[in-house]
PDB file of the backbone (N, CA, C, O) and the ligand in Angstrom, with CONECT records:
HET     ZN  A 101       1
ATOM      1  N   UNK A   1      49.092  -1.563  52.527  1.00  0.00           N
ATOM      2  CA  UNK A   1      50.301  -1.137  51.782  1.00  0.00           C
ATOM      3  C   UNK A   1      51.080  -0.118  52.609  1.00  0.00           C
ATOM      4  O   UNK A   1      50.329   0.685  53.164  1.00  0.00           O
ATOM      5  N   UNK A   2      51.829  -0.009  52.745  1.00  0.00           N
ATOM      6  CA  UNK A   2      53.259   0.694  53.563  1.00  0.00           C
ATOM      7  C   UNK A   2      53.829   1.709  52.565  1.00  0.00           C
ATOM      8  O   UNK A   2      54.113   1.472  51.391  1.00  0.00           O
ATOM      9  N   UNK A   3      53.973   3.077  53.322  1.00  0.00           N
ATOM     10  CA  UNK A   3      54.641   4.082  52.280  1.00  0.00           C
ATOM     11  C   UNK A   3      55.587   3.958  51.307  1.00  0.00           C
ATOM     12  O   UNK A   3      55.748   4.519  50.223  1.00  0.00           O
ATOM     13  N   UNK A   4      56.558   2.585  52.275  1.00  0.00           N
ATOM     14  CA  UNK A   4      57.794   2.628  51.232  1.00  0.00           C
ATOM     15  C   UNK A   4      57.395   2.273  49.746  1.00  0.00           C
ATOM     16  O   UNK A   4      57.842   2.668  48.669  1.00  0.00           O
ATOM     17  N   UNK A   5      56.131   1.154  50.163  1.00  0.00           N
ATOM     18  CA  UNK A   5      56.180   0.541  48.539  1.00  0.00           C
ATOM     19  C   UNK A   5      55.539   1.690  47.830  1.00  0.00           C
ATOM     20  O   UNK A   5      55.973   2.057  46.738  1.00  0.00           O
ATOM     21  N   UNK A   6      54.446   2.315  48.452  1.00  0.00           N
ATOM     22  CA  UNK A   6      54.000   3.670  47.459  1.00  0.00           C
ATOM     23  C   UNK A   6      54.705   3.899  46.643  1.00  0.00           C
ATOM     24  O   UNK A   6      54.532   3.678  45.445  1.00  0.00           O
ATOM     25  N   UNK A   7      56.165   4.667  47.461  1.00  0.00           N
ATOM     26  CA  UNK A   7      56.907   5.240  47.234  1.00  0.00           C
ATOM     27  C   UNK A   7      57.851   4.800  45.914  1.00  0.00           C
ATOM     28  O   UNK A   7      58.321   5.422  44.961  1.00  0.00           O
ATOM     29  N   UNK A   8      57.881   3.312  46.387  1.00  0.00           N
ATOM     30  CA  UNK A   8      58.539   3.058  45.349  1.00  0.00           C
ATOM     31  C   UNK A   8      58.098   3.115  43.749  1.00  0.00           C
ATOM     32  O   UNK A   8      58.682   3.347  42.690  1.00  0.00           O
ATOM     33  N   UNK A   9      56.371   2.681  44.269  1.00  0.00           N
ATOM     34  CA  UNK A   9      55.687   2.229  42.900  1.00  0.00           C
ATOM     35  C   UNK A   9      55.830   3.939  42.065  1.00  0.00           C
ATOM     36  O   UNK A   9      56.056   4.081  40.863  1.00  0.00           O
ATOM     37  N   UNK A  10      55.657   4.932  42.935  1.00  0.00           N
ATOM     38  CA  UNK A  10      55.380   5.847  42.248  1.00  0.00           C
ATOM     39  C   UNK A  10      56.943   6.545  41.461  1.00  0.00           C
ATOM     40  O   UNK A  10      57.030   7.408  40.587  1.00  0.00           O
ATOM     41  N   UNK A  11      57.882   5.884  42.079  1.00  0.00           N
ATOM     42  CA  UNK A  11      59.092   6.106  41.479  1.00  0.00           C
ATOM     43  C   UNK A  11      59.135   5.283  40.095  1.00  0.00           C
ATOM     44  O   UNK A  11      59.294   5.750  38.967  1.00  0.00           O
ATOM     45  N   UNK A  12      58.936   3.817  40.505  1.00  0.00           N
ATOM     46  CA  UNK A  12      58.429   3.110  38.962  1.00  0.00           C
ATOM     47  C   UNK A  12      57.510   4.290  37.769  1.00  0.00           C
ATOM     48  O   UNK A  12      57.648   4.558  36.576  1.00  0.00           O
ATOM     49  N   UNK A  13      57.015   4.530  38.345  1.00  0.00           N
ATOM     50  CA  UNK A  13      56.047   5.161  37.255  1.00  0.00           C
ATOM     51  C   UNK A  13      56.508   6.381  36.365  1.00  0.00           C
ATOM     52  O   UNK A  13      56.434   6.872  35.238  1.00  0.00           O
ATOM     53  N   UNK A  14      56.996   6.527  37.539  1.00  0.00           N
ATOM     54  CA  UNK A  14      58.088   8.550  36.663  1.00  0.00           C
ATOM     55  C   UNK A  14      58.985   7.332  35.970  1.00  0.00           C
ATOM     56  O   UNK A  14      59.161   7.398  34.753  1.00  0.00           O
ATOM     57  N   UNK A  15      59.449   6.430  36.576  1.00  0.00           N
ATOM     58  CA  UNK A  15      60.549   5.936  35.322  1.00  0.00           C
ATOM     59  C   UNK A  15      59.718   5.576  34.031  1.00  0.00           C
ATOM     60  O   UNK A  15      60.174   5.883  32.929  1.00  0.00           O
ATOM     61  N   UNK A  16      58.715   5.042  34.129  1.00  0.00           N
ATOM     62  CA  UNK A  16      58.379   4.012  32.906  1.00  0.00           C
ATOM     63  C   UNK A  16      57.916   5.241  32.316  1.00  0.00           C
ATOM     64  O   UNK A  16      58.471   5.161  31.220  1.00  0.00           O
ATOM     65  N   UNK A  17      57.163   6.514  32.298  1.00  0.00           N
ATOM     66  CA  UNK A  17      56.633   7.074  31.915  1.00  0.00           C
ATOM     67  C   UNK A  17      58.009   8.011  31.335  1.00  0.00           C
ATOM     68  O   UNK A  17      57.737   8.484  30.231  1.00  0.00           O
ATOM     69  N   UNK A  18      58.928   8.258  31.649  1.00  0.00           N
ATOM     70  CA  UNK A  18      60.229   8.701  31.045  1.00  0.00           C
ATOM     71  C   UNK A  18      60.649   7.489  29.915  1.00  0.00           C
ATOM     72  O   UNK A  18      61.164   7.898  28.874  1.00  0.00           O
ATOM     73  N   UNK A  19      60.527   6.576  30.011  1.00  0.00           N
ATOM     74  CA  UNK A  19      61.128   5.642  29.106  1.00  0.00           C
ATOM     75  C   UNK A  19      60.111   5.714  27.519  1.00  0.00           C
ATOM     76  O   UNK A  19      60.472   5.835  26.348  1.00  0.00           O
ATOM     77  N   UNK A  20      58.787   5.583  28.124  1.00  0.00           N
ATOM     78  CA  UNK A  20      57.775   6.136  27.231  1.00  0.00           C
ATOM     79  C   UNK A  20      57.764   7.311  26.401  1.00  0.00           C
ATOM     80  O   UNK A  20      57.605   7.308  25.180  1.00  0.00           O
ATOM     81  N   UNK A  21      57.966   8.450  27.235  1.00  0.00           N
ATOM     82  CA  UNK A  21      58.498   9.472  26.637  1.00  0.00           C
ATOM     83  C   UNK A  21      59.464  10.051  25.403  1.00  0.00           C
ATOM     84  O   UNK A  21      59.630  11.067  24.727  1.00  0.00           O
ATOM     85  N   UNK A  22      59.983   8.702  25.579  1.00  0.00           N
ATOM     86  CA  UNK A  22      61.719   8.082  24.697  1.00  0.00           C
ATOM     87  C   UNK A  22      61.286   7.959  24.002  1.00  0.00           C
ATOM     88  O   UNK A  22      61.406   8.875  23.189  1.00  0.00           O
ATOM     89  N   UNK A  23      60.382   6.796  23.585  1.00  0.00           N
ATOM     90  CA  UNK A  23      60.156   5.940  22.538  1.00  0.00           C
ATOM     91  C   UNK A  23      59.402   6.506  21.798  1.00  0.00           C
ATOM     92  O   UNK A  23      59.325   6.143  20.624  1.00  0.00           O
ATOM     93  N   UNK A  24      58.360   7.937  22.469  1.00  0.00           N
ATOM     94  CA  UNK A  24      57.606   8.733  21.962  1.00  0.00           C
ATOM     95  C   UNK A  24      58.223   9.591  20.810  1.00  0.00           C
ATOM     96  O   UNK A  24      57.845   9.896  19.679  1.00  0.00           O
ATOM     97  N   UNK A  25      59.499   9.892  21.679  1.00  0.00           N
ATOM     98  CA  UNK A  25      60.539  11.063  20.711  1.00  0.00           C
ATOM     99  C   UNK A  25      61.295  10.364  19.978  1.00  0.00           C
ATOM    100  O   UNK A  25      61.971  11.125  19.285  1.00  0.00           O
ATOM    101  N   UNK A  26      61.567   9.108  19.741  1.00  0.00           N
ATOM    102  CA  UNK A  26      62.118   8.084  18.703  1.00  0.00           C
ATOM    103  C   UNK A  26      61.060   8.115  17.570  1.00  0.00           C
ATOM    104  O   UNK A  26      61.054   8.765  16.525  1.00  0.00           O
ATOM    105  N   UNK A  27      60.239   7.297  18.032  1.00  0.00           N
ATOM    106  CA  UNK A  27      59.044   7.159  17.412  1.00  0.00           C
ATOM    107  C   UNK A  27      58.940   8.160  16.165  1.00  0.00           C
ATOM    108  O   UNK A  27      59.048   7.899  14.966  1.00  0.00           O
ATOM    109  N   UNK A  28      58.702   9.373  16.796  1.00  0.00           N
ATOM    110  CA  UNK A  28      57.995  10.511  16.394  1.00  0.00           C
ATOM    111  C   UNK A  28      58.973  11.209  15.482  1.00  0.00           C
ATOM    112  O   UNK A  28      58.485  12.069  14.749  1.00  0.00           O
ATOM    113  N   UNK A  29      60.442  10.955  15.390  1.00  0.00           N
ATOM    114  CA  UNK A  29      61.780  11.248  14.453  1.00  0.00           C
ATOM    115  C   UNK A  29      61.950  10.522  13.208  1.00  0.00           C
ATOM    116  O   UNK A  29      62.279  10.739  12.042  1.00  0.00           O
ATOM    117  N   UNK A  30      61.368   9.013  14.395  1.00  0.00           N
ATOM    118  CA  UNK A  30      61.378   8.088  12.747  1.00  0.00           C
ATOM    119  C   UNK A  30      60.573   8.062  11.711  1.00  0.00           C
ATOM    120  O   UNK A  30      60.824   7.710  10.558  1.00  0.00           O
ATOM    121  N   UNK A  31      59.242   8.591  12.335  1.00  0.00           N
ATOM    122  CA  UNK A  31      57.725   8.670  11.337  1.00  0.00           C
ATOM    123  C   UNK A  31      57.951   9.717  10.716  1.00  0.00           C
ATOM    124  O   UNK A  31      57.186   9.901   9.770  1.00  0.00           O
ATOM    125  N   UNK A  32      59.025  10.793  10.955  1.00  0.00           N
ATOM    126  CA  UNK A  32      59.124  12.276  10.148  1.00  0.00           C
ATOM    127  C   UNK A  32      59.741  12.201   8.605  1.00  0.00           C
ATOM    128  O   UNK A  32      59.694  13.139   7.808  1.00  0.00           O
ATOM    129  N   UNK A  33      60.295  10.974   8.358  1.00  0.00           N
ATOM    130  CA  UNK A  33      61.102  10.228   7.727  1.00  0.00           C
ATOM    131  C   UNK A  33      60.116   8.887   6.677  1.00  0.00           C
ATOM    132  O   UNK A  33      60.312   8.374   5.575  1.00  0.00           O
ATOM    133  N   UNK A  34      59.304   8.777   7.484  1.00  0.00           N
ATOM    134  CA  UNK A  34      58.557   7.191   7.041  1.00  0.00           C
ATOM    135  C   UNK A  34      57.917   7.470   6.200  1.00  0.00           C
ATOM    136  O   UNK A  34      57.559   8.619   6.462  1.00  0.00           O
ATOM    137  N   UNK A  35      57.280   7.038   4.844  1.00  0.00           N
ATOM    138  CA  UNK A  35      56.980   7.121   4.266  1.00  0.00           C
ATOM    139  C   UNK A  35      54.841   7.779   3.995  1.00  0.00           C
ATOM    140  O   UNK A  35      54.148   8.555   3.338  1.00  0.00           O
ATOM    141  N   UNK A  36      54.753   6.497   5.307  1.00  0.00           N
ATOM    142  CA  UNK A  36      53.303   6.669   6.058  1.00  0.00           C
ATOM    143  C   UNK A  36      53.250   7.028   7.311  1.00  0.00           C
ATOM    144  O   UNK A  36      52.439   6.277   7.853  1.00  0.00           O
ATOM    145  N   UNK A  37      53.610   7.657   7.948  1.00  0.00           N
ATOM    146  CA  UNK A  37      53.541   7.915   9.601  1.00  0.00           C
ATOM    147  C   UNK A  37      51.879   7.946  10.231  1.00  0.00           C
ATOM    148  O   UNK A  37      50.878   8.553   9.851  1.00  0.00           O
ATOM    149  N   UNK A  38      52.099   7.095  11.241  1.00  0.00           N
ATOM    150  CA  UNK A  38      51.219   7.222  11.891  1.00  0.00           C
ATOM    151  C   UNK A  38      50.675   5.455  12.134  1.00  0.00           C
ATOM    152  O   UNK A  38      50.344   4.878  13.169  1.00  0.00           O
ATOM    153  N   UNK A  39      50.733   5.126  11.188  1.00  0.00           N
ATOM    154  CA  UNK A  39      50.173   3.715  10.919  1.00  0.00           C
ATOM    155  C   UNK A  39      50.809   2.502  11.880  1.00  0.00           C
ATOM    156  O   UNK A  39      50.128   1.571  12.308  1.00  0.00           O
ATOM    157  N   UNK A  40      52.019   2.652  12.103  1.00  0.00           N
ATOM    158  CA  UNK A  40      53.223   1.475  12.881  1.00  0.00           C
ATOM    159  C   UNK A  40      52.562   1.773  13.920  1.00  0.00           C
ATOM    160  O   UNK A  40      52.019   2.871  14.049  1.00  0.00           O
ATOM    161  N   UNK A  41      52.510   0.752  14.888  1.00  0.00           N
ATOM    162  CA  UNK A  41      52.593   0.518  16.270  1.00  0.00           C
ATOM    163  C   UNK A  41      53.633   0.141  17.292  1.00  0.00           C
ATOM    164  O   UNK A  41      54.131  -0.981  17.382  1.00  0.00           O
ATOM    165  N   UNK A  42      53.927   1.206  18.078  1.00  0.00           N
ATOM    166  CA  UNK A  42      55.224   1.237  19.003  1.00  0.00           C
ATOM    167  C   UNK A  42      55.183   0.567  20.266  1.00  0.00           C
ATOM    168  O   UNK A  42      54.138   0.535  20.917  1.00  0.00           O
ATOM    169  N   UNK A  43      55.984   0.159  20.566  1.00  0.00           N
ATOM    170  CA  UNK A  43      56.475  -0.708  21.350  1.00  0.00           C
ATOM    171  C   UNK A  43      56.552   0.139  23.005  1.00  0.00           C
ATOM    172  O   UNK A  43      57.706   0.439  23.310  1.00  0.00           O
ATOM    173  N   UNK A  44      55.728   0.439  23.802  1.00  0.00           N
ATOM    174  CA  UNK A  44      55.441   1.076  25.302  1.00  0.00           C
ATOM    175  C   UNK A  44      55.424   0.506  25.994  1.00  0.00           C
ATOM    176  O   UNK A  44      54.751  -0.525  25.983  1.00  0.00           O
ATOM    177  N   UNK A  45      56.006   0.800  26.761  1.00  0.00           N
ATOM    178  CA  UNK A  45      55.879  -0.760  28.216  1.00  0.00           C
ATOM    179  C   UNK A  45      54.664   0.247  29.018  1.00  0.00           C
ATOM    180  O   UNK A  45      54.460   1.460  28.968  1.00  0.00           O
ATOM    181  N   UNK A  46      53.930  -0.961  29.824  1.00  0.00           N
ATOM    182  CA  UNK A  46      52.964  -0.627  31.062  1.00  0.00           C
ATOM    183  C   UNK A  46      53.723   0.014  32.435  1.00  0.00           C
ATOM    184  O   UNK A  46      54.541  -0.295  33.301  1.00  0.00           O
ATOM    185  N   UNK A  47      52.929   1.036  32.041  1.00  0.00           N
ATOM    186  CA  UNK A  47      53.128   2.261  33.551  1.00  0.00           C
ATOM    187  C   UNK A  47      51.991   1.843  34.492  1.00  0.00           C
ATOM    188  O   UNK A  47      51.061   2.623  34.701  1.00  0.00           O
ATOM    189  N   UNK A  48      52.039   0.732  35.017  1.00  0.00           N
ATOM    190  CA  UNK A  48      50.561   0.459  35.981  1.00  0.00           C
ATOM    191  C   UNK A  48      51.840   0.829  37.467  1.00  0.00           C
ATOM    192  O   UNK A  48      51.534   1.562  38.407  1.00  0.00           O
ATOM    193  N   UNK A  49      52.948   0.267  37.363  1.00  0.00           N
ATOM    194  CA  UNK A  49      54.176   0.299  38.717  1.00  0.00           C
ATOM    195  C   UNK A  49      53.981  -0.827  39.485  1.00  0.00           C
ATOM    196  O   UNK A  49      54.783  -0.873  40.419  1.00  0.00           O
ATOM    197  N   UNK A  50      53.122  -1.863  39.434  1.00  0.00           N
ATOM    198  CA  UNK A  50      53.581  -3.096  39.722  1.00  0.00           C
ATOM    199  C   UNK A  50      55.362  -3.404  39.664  1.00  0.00           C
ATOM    200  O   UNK A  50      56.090  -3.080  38.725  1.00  0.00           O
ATOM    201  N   UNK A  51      55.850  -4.199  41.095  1.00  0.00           N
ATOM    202  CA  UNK A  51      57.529  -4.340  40.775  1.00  0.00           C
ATOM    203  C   UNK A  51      57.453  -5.398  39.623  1.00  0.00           C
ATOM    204  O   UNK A  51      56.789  -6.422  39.470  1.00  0.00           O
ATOM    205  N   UNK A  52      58.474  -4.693  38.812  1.00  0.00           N
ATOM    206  CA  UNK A  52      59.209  -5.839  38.127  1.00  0.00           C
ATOM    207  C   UNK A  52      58.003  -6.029  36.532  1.00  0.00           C
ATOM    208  O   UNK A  52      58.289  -6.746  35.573  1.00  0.00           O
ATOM    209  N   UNK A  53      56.935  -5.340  36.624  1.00  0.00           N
ATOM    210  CA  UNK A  53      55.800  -5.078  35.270  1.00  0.00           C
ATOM    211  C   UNK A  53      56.424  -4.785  34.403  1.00  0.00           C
ATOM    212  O   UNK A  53      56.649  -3.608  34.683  1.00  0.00           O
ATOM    213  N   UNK A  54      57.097  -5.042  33.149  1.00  0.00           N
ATOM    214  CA  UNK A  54      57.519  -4.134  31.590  1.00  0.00           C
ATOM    215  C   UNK A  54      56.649  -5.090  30.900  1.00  0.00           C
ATOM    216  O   UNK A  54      57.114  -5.968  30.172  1.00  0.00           O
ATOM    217  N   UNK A  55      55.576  -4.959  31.084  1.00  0.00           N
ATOM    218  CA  UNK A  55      54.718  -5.467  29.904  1.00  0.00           C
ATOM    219  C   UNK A  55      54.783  -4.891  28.759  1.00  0.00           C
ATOM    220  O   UNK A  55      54.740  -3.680  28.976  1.00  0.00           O
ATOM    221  N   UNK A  56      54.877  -5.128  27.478  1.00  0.00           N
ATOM    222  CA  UNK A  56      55.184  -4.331  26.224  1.00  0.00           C
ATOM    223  C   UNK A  56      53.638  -3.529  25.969  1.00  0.00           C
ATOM    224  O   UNK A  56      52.739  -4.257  26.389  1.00  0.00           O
ATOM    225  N   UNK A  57      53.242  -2.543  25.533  1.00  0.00           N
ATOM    226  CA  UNK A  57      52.033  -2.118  25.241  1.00  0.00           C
ATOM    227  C   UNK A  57      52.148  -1.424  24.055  1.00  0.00           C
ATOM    228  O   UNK A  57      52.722  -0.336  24.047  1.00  0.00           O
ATOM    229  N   UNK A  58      51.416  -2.174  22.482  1.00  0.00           N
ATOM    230  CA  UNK A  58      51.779  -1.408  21.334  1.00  0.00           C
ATOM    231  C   UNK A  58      50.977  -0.877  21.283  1.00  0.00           C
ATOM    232  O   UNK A  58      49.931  -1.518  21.385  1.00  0.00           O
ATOM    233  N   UNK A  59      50.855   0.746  21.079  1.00  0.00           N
ATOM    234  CA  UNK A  59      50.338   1.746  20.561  1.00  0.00           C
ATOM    235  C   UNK A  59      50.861   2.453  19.567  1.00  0.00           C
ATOM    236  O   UNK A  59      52.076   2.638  19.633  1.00  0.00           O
ATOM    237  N   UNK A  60      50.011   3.117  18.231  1.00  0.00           N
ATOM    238  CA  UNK A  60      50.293   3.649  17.524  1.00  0.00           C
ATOM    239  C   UNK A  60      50.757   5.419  18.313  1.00  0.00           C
ATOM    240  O   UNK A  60      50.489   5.614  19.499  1.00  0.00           O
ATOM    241  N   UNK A  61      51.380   6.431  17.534  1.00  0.00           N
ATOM    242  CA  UNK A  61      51.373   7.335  18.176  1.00  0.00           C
ATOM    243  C   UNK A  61      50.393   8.332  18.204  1.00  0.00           C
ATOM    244  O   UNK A  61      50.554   9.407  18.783  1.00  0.00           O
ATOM    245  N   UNK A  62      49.475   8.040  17.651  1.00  0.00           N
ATOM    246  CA  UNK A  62      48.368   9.119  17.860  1.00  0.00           C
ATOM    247  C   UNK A  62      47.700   8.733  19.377  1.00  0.00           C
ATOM    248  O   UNK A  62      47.303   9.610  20.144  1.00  0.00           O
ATOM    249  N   UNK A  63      47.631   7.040  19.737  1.00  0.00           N
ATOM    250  CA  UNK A  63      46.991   6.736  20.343  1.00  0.00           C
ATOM    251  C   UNK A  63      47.745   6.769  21.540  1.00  0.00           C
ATOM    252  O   UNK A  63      47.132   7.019  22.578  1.00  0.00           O
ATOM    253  N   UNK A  64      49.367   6.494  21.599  1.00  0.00           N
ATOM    254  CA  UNK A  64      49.871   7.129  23.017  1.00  0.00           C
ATOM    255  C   UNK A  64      49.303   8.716  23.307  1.00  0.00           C
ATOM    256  O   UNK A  64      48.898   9.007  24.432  1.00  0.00           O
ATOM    257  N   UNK A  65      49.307   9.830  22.072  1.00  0.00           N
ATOM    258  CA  UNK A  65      49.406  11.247  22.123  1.00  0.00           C
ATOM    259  C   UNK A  65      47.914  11.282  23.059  1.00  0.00           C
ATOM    260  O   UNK A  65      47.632  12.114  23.921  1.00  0.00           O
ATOM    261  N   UNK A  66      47.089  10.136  22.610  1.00  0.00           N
ATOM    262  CA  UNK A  66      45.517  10.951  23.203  1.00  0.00           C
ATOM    263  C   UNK A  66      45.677  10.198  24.810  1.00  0.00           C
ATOM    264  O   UNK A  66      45.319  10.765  25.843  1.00  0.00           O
ATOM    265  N   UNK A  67      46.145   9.140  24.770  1.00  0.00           N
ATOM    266  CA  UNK A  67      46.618   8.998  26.538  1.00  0.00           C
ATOM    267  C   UNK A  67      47.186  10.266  27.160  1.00  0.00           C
ATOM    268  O   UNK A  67      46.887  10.816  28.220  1.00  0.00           O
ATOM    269  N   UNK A  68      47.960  10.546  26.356  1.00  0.00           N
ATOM    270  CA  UNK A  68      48.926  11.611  27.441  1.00  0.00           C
ATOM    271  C   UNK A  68      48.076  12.610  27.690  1.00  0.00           C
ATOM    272  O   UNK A  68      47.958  13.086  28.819  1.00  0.00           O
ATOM    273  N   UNK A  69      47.304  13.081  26.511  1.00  0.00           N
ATOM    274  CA  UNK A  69      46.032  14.723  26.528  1.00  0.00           C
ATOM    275  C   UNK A  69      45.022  14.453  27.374  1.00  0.00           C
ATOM    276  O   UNK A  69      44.216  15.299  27.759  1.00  0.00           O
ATOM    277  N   UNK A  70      45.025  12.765  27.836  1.00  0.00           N
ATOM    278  CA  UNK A  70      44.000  12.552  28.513  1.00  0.00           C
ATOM    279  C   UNK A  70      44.403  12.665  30.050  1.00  0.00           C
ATOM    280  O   UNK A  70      43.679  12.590  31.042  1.00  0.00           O
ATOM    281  N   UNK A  71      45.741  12.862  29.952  1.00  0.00           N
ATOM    282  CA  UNK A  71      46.155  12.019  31.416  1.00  0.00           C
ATOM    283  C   UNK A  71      46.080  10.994  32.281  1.00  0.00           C
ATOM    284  O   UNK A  71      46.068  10.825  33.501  1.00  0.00           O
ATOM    285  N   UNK A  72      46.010  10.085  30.869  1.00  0.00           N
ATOM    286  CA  UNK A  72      46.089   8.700  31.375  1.00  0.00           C
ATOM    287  C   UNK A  72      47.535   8.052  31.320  1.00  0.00           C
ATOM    288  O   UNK A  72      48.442   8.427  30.577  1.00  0.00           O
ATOM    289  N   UNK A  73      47.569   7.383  31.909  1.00  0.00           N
ATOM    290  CA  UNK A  73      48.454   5.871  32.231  1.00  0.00           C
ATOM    291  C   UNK A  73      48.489   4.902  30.492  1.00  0.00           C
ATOM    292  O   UNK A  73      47.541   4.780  29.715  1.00  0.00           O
ATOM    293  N   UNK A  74      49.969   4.333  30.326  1.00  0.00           N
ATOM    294  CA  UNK A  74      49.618   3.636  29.744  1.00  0.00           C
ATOM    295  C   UNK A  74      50.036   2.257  30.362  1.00  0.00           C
ATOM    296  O   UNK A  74      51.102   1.860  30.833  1.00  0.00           O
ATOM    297  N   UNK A  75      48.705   1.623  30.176  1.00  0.00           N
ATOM    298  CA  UNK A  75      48.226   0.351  30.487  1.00  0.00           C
ATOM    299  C   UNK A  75      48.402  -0.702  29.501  1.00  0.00           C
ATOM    300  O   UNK A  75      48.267  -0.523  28.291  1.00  0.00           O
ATOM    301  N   UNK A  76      48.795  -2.119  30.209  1.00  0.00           N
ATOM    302  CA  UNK A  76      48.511  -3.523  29.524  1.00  0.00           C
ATOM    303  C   UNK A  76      46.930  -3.663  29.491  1.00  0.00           C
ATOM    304  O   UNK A  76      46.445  -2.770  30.185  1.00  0.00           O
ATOM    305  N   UNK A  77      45.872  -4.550  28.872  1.00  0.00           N
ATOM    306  CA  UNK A  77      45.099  -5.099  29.196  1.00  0.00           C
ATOM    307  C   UNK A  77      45.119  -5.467  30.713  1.00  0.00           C
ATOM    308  O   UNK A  77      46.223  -5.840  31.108  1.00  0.00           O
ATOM    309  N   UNK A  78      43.981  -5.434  31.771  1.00  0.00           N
ATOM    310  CA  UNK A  78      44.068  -6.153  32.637  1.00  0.00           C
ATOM    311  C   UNK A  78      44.977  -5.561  34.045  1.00  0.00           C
ATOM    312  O   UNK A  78      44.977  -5.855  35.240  1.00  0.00           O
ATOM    313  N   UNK A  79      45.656  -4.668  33.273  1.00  0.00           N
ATOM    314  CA  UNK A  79      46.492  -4.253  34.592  1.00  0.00           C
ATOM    315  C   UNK A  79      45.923  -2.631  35.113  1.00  0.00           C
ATOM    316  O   UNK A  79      45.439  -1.932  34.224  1.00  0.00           O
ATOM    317  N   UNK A  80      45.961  -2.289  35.959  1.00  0.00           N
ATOM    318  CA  UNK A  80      45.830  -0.970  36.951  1.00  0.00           C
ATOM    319  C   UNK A  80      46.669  -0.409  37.606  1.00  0.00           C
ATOM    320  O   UNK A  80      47.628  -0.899  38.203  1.00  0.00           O
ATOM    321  N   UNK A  81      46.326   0.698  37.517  1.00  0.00           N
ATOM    322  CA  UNK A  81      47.233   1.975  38.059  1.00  0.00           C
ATOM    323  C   UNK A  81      46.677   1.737  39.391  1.00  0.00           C
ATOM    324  O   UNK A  81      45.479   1.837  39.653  1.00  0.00           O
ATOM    325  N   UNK A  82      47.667   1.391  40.289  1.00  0.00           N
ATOM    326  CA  UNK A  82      47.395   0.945  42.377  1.00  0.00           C
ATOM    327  C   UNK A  82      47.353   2.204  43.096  1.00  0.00           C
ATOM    328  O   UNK A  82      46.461   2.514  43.886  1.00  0.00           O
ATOM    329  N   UNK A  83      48.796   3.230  42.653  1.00  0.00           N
ATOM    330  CA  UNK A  83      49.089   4.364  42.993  1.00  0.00           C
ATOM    331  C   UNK A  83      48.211   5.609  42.818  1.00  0.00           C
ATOM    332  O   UNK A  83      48.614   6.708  43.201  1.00  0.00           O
TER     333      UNK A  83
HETATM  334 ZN    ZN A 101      51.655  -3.411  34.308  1.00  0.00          ZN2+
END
């Protein structure tokens, strides 16, 4: 593998993980509101940085929150963090 693609993948990743972030703070506005919060499962795309990967990944938000405390990646089934 060659720096550029590193480079790139790891640019993928700050993006997807910003986009995540989004949907986190959507998410988390709309459940303040919902009747049951917590229960829906949101719509995350895969931060593995493969080009061209937006795999959808539904997680509820407790279960993105314990990725993030964990400092994990969120992952499709099957796919890996390269970077
Ligand atoms: Zn992926």
């Amino acid at each position: 593998m060659t720096g550029h693609d590193e480079n790139r993948e790891r640019a993928e990743q700050d993006l997807l993980f910003e986009v995540n972030a989004h949907v986190h703070d959507a998410a988390r506005r709309f459940e303040g509101v919902a009747p049951e919060p917590g229960h829906e499962p949101w719509e995350f795309t895969c931060e593995c940085g493969a080009p061209g990967c937006r795999v959808a990944v539904s997680l509820t938000l407790a279960e993105y929150e314990a990725l993030r405390a964990a400092d994990s990646p969120v992952l499709a089934p099957g796919h890996e963090r390269r970077a």
